[in-house]
C-alpha positions as CSV (number, residue, x, y, z in Angstrom):
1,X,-18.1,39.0,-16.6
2,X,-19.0,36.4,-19.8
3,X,-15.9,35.3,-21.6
4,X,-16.8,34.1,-24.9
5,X,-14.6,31.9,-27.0
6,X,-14.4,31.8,-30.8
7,X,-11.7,29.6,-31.9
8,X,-12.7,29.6,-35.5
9,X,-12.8,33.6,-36.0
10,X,-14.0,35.1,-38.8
11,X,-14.3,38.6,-40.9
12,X,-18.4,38.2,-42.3
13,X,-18.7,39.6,-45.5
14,X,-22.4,39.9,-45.8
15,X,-24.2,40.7,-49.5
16,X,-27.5,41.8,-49.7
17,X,-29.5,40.8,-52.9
18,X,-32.8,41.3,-54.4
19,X,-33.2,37.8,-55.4
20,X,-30.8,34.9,-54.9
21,X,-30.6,32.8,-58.5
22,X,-28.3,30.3,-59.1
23,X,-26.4,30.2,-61.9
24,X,-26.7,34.0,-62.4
25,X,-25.2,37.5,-61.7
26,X,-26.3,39.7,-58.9
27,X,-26.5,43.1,-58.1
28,X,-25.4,43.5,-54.3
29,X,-27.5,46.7,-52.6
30,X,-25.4,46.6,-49.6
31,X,-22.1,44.8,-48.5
32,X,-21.0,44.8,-45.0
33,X,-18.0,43.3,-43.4
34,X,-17.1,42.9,-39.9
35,X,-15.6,40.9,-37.1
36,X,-17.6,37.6,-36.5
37,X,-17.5,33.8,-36.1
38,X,-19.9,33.0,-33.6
39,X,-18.9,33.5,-30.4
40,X,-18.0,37.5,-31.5
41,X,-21.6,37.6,-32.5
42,X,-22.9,37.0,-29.2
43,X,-20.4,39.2,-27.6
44,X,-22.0,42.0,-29.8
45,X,-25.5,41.1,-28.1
46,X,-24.1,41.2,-24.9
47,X,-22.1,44.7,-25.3
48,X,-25.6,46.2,-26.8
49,X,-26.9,44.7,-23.6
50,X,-25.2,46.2,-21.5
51,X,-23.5,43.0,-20.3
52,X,-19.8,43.2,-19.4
53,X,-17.9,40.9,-22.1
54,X,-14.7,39.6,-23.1
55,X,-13.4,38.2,-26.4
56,X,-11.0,35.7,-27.1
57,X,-9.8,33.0,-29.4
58,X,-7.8,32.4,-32.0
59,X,-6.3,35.4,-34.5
60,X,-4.1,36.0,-37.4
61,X,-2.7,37.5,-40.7
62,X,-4.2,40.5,-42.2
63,X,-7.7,39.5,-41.7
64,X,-6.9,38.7,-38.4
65,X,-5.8,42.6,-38.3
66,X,-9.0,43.3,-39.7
67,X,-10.6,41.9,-37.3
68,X,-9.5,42.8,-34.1
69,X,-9.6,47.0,-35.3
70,X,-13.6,46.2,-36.0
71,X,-13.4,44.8,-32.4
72,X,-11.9,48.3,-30.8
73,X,-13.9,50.1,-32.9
74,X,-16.8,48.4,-31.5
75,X,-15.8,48.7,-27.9
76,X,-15.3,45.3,-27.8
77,X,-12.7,44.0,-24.8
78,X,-10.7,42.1,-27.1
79,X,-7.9,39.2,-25.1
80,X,-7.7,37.2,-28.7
81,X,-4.2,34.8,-29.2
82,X,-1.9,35.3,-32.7
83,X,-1.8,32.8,-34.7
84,X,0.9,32.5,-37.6
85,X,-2.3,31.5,-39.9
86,X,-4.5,33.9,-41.4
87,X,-7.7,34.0,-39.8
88,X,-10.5,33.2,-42.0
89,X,-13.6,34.6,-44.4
90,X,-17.3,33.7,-44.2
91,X,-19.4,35.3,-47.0
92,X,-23.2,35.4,-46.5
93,X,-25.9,36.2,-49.3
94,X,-29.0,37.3,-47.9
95,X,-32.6,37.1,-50.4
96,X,-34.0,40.3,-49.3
97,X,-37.4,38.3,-51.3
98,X,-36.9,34.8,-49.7
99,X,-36.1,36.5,-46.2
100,X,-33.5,33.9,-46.0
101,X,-29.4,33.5,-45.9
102,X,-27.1,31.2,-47.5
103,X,-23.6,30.9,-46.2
104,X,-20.5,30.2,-47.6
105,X,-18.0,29.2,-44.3
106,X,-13.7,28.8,-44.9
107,X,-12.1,26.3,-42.8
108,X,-10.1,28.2,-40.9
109,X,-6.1,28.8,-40.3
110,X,-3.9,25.5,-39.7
111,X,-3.1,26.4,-35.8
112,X,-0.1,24.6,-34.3
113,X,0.4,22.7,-30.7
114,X,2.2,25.2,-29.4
115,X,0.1,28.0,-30.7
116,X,-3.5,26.2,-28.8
117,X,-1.0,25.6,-25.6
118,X,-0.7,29.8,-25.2
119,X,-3.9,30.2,-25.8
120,X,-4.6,27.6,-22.7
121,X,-2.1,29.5,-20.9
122,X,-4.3,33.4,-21.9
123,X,-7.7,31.3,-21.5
124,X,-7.2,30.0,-18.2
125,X,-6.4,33.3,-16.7
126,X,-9.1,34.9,-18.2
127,X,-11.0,32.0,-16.1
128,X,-10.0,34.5,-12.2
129,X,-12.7,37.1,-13.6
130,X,-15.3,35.5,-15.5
131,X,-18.3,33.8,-14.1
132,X,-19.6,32.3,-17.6
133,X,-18.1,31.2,-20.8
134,X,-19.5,31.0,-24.0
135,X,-17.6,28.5,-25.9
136,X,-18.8,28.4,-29.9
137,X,-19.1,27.5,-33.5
138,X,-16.0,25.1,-35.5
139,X,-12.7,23.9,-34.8
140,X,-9.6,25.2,-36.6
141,X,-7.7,22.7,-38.1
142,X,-5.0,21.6,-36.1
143,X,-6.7,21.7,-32.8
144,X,-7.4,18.5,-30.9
145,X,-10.9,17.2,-31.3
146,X,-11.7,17.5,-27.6
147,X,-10.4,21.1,-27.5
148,X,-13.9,22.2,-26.5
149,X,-14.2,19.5,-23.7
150,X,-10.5,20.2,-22.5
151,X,-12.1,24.4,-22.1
152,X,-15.0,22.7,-20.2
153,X,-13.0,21.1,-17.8
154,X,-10.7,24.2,-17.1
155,X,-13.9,26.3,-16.6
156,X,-15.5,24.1,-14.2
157,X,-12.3,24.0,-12.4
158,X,-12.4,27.6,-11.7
159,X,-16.2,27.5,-11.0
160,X,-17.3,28.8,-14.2
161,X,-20.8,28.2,-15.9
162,X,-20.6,26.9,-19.7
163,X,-22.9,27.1,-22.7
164,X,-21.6,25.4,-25.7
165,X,-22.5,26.0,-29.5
166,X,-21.1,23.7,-31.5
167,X,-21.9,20.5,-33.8
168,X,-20.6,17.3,-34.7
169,X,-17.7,15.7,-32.8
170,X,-16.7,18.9,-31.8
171,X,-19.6,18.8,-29.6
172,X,-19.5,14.8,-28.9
173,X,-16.2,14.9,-27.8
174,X,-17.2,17.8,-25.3
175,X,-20.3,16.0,-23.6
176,X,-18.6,13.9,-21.0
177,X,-16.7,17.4,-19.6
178,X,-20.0,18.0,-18.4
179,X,-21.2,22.0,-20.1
180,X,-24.1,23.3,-18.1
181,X,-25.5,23.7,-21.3
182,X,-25.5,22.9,-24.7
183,X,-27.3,24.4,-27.5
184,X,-27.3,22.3,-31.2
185,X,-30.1,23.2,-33.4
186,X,-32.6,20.7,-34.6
187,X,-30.4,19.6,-37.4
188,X,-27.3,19.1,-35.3
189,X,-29.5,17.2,-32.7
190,X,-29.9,14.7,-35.9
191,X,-26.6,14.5,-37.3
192,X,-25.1,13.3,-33.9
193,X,-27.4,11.2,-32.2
194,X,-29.3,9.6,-35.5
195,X,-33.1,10.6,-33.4
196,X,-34.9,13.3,-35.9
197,X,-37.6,13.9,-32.8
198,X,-35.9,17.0,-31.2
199,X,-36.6,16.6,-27.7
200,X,-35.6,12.5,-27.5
201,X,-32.3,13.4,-29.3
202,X,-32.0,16.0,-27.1
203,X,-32.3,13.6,-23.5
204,X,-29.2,11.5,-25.7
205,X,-27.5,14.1,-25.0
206,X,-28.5,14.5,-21.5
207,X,-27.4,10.7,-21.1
208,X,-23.9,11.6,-22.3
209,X,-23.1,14.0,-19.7
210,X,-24.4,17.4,-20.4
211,X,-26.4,18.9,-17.7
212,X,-29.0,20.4,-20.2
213,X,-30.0,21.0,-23.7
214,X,-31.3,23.9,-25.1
215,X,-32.3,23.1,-28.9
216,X,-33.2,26.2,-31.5
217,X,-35.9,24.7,-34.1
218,X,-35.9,27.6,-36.5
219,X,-39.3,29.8,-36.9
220,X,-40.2,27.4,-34.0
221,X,-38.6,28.4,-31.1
222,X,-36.8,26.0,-29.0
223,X,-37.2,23.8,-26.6
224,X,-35.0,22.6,-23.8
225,X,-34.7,19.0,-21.8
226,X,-33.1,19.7,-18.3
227,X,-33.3,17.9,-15.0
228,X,-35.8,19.9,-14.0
229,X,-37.8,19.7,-16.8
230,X,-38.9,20.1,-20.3
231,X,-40.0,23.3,-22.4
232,X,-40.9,24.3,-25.4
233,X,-40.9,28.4,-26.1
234,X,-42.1,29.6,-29.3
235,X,-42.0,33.1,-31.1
236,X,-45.8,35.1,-30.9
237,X,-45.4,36.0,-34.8
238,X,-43.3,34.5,-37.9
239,X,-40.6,36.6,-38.9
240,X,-38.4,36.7,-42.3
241,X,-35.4,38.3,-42.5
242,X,-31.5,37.3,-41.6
243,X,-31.3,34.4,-39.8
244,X,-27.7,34.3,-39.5
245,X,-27.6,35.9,-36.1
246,X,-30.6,34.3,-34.4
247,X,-28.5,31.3,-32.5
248,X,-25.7,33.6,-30.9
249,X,-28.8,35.8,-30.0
250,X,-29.7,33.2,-28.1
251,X,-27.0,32.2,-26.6
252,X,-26.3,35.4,-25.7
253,X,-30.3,35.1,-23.8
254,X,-28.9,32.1,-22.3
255,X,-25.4,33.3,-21.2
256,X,-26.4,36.7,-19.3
257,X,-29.6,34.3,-17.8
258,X,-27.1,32.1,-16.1
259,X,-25.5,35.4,-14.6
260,X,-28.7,36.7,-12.8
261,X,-30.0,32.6,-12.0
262,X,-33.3,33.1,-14.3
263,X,-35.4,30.1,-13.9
264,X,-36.0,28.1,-17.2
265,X,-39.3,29.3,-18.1
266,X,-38.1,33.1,-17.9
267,X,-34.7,32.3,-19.7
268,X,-36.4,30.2,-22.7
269,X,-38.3,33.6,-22.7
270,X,-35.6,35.5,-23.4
271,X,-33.6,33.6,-25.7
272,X,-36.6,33.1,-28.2
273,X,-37.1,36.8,-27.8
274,X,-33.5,38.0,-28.4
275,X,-33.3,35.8,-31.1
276,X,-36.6,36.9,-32.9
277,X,-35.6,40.3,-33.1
278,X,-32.2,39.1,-34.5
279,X,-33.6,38.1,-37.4
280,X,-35.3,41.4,-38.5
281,X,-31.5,42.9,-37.3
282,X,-29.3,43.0,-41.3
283,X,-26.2,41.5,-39.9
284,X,-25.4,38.6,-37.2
285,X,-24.3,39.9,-33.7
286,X,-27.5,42.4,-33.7
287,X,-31.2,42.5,-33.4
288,X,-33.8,45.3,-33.1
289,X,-34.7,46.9,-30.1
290,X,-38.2,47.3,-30.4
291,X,-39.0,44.1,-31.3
292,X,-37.3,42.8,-28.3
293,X,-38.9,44.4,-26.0
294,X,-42.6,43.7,-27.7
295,X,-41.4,40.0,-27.9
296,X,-40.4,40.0,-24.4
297,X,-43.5,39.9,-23.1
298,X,-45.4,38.0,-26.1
299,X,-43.5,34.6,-26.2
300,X,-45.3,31.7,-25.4
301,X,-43.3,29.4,-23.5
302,X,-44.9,26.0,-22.0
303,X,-43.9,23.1,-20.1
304,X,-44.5,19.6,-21.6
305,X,-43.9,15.5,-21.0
306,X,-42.3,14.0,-23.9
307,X,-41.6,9.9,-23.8
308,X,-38.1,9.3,-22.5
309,X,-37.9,6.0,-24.8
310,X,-37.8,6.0,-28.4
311,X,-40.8,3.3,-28.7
């Protein structure tokens, strides 16, 4: 089983517009709103997979409500905590002329000590029966800044695999617990190691205690820098759409990978695959079929030497 963690959950309102103009009105052709935040997002890829799934994190207040009968309506195994807080909102505009997404995110429900010590207590015997985790996206306020390195040290302790989605200290403070893997995008890689060359930042990371970094650059695929070596994977065709979803697509690639031992080659495959067809899916935590299995087979996926030294 994959347990995936969302500390930060969210009901997505998603809008769909013609054109996104700032400093104007809009027309919406289509409004959706349904559980998210990102680790529920991959747990949707993974349940359309056919990938047994768990959900939890942190809940509460009428959205939090909200949320959790969108997860039972979606057949979702839902082993979320209550929180006194109400959970939040993230609204998302996507240009259907741009093909693009901007995204408006709340910070989250004030959770209390005692409040992250019962989810400790729910998280670490969901630990018994899982054999990943997928721990991902912000913190809450009120949670301790190594929350996601205290959830990596618990997992490893009951022989649990780790992929971590997060940014900024959230993600520093979690590199000396050691994740199997960690997956910032190019920007993140940036904003907390001060290298803009992808696959450099990405061995800082490496250095700091992770045991492999998986980094999404965009339209460009991603590329990972692992002990074993060094890949880059990239998409047969340029796609525009909603690019919302495409990370937890591919975490989603790279959490059910771990499960069946893929070697890195076939799970680069994969991810960039899953995550391709994300983007022609309208809301985060889908992706089309079709183009999934066509991009299955069409990715391009190639190992390379990059310097180890910034010169």
């Amino acid at each position: 089983m994959i347990l995936t963690v969302t500390l930060n959950a969210a009901v997505d309102v998603t809008y769909e517009v013609d054109r996104l103009v700032p400093n104007s009105s809009h027309p919406v052709g289509a409004l959706h709103a349904r559980a998210g935040g990102k680790g529920i997002n991959v747990a949707r890829v993974l349940h359309t997979l056919g990938t047994p799934v768990t959900v939890t994190g942190l809940v509460g207040g009428p959205t939090g409500r909200q949320l959790r009968v969108d997860l039972a309506e979606s057949g979702l195994r839902d082993e979320l905590v209550s929180v006194d807080g109400d959970t939040r909102r993230t609204v998302t505009v996507v240009s259907r002329e741009a093909g693009d997404a901007t995204v408006f995110n709340e910070r989250g429900p004030l959770i209390r000590p005692d409040e992250w010590a019962d989810f400790t207590v729910r998280y670490r015997r969901l630990l018994r029966t899982a054999e990943v985790v997928v721990l991902s996206g912000s913190l809450p306020p009120g949670l301790p800044p190594d929350a996601y390195g205290q959830l990596v040290r618990a997992a490893a302790e009951a022989g649990c695999r780790t992929i971590l989605d997060a940014s900024g200290p959230a993600l520093l403070h979690a590199l000396d617990a050691g994740p199997d893997i960690v997956k910032p995008n190019a920007a993140e890689l940036h904003a907390v190691t001060g290298e803009p060359r992808p696959l450099l930042a990405a061995r800082k990371l490496l250095a700091r205690g992770t045991h492999a970094v998986a980094a999404s650059l965009g339209p460009d695929g991603l590329c990972a820098v692992t002990p074993e070596g060094t890949w880059r994977a990239r998409p047969p065709e340029q796609l525009t759409g909603n690019p919302t979803g495409a990370g937890d697509a591919c975490v989603a690639a790279l959490a059910r990978g771990l499960t069946t031992a893929d070697d890195w080659p076939t799970l680069l495959r994969e991810a960039v695959a899953l995550s391709a067809a994300a983007v022609l899916a309208p809301l985060a935590g889908a992706f089309d079929p079709q183009a999934h299995r066509r991009f299955r087979t069409a990715v391009l996926v190639e190992e390379v030497h990059a310097p180890r030294h910034q010169p």
